[in-house]
C-alpha positions, 0 to 999 in steps of 0.5 A: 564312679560315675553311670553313663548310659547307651545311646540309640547309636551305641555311643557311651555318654557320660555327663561331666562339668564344664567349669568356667573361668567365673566359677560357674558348672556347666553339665553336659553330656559327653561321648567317649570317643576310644579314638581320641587320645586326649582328655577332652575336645570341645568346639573352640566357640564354647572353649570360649564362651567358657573363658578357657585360657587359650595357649597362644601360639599352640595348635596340634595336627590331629587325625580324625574320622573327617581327615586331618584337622588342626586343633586349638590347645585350652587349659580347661577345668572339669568335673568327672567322678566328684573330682575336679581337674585341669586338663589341656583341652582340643578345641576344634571348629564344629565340633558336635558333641563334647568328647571324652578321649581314652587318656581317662582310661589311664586313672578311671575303669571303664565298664561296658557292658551292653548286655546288662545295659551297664556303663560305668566310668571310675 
């Protein structure tokens, strides 16, 4: 189980592990956004810089807060919960903020509670 906390906006913040294509491990923090249905989405330059195989030929049309946008499909490896894992990773132009999506939510028990100040995943 991993602690997450609140940021001044509210948002819930988890750090993870980005790991590169060389075998290094990035940590960042990342915002679980309840309105993304993947498993993560990271701006394609750092997709890149992380040597994340792109799948050529690939993109995904997607509904977000700013409208459609059209996104790159990466196979990246993360660190969540001391497990590591392969996933099919969105990358989009200017992307803020790494975002965890709700697909975690199938295999990890989100707790949130903000009065206890309280944020787990796992």
């Amino acid at each position: 189980m991993i602690s997450g906390e609140f940021n001044n906006q509210g948002e819930l913040i988890f750090e993870i592990s980005l790991i590169a294509a060389d075998t290094d491990i990035i940590p960042v923090n990342s915002l679980l956004d309840t309105g993304f249905s993947g498993y993560l989405a990271i701006d394609n330059q750092d997709a890149l810089s992380l040597g994340w195989t792109l799948k050529t030929n690939e993109q995904r049309d997607m509904q977000t807060a700013w409208g459609e946008a059209r996104f790159n499909i990466y196979e990246g490896a993360v660190i969540l919960d001391g497990q590591q894992f392969t996933i099919e990773v969105l990358g989009g132009d200017e992307l803020q903020d790494v975002l965890l999506g709700v697909r975690w939510l199938e295999t990890k028990r989100l707790v949130a509670d903000f009065l206890a100040g309280v944020l787990t995943l796992g």
